[in-house]
Structure formats: structure tokens, C-alpha cells
N, C-alpha and C positions, 0 to 999 in steps of 0.2 A: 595514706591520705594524699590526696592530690594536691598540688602545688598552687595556691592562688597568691596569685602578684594585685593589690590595689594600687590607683594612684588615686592620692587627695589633697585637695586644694587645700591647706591648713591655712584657715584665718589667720591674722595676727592677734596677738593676746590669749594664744591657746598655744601651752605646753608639749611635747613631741616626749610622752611618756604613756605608759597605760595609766596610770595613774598620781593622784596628787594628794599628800597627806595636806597641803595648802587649800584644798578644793578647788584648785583654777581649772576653767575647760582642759581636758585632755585630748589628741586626738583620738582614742577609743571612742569617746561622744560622739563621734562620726559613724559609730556602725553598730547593727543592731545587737542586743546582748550574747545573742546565740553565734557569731562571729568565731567561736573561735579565737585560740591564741594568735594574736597577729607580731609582728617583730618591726618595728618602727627602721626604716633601714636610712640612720645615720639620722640627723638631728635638722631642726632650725629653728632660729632665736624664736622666744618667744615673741617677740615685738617684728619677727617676717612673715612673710606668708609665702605659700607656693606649692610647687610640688613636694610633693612625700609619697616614697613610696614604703608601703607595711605589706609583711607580707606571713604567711603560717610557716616559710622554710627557713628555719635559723642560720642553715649553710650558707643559704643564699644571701642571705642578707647580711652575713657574717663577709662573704668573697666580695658583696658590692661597696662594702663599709672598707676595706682594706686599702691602705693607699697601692700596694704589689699590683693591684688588676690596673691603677690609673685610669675610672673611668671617671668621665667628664662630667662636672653641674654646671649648668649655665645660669647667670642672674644676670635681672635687672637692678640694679642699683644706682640710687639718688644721691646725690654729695652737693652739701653746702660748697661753695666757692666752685672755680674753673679747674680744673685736671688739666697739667699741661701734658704737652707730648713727651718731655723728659719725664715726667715723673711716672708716663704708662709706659716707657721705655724701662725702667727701672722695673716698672711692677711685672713687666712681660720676663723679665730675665730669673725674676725670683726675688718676691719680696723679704726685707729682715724687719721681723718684728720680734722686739726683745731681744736683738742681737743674734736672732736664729735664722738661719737661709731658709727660705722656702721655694717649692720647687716653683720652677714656671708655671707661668696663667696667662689666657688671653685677655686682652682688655682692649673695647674701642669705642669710640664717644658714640652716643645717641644723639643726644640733643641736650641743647644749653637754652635755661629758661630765668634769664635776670641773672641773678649770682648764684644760680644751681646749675647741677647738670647730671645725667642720665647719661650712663653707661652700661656695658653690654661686659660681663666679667666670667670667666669659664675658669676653671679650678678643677686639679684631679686630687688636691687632699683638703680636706675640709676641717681645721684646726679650732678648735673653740673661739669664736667670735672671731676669726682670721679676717674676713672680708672689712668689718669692721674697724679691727686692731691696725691693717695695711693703711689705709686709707687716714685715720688718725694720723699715724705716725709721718704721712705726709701733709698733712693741714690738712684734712678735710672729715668734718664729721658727717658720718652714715646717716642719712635722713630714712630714706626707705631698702627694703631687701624685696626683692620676688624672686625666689625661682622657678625657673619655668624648664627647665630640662635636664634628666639624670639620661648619659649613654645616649640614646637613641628614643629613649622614651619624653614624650613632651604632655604637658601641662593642658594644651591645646584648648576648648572650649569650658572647660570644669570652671564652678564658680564657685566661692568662698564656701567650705564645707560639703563639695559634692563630691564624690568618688566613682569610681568606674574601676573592672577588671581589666586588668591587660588581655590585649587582644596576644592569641597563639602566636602570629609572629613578633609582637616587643617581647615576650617571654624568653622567643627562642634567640635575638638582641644579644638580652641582657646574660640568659648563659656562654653566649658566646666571648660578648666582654668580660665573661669572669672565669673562661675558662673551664668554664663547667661542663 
């Protein structure tokens, strides 16, 4: 079987499972029945939206899930209150949530709107609501998540619920960031 890589724009309020014994939108809802088994590679909250990428090679999606390859997500993220420079100082070094070190992550301001602000946040492990939990733990709560980039592969024009194939060279990318 030949290897197909999707990326999909997952709304928010839509699940990152095949399915849902709750009936909430799945992304499987995004493709048509005869699809094929797809493998959701690695997760995002319910309540984000972005890329995802699903793909039919469990290897693969197994090598891009792993924190060992260290391949890069980039997000846009919204925060109640201002982010100062110590505290992205902190979170660049490797943030502690729950007393746990986490490895380093980029982080740099976008733009500040009233008592909000939009930042630019890149992560090689992606820990159950991490982005979230960091951010918290410095006064600030997550208003919104987008991500818009795994590796080398981007988000780029896809709009809430569209998908597209990777083109032959993101394919051949992303075995390279995993080794494969």
C-alpha cells in the first residue's frame, strides 16, 4: 500500500480521534468513508485548531509522535495578560509544569492587543495540554491554540475542515526528520 500523508485543518470543537463513543465531530469527518485506515499523528485539544497531520503508515506516524526524532510544532497562541521577556526566558530554557522540566521551546511575541497577546510558540514534545499547563503556571490563561507547522510541513492556505496530500517532497521532509 502506498504511503499517503494528509494535512488537515481541524476546527476547533472537533476531537483528534477516529472516533467518538460521545458523538462529538471526529477528524475522520473530514474524509470520505472509503479512506482507509488513517493514524492521527499526535493530538490537538479539542477546543484548538490547526494542522494535523493523519496518515495510512502507523511507522510513520509512530517516528513523527516520538519526542527521540525532536521534530518541531509551531503555534499561534493567545494569552490573557502581557508575557514578559523573563518569563519567555524561562519558558525558552524549558518549562516546569508540575515540577517536571520540560525540554526547550521557542517563544516570541506577535503582538499585544489591550490586555492580550499573541505569540509564536515551537515545541519538539508535545505533552498533554503542555502549551496550556506552561502558560498557566505563569499567570496566563490560553485563550486560543493554532498550529500551523509540524517539521517542515505548513498549514499554509487550508481552511477549517480542508485537507490536501503532501506533496512528494514534504513526504520525503518528514522521513528525513524521522530518520526514516
Amino acid at each position: 500500500v502506498k504511503t499517503k500523508v494528509y494535512a488537515l485543518y481541524k476546527p476547533r470543537n472537533c476531537i483528534t480521534t477516529l472516533n467518538d463513543p460521545e458523538g462529538r465531530k471526529t477528524v475522520k469527518d473530514f474524509f470520505p468513508r472509503d479512506s482507509g485506515r488513517l493514524f492521527p499523528v499526535g493530538r490537538l485539544d479539542y477546543d484548538a485548531e490547526g494542522l494535523l497531520l493523519l496518515t495510512n503508515d502507523g511507522m510513520l506516524a509512530h517516528r513523527l509522535m516520538h519526542p527521540r526524532h525532536k521534530v518541531w510544532k509551531s503555534y499561534f497562541v493567545k494569552v490573557k495578560g502581557l508575557v514578559t521577556e523573563e518569563i519567555m526566558r524561562t519558558l525558552r530554557k524549558g518549562p516546569k509544569i508540575g515540577g517536571r522540566k520540560h525540554q526547550p521551546l521557542r517563544v516570541k511575541p506577535i503582538h499585544k492587543i489591550n490586555d492580550k497577546m499573541w505569540l509564536e510558540v515551537s515545541l519538539r514534545e508535545g505533552t498533554n495540554q503542555q502549551i496550556k499547563k506552561m502558560f498557566l503556571e505563569s499567570g496566563h490563561r490560553v485563550l486560543k491554540i493554532k498550529r500551523f507547522k509540524i517539521g517542515r510541513v505548513e498549514l499554509g492556505e487550508l481552511t477549517p475542515g480542508a485537507s490536501r496530500i503532501l506533496t512528494s517532497e514534504e513526504l520525503e521532509e518528514l522521513y528525513k526528520d524521522t530518520d526514516g
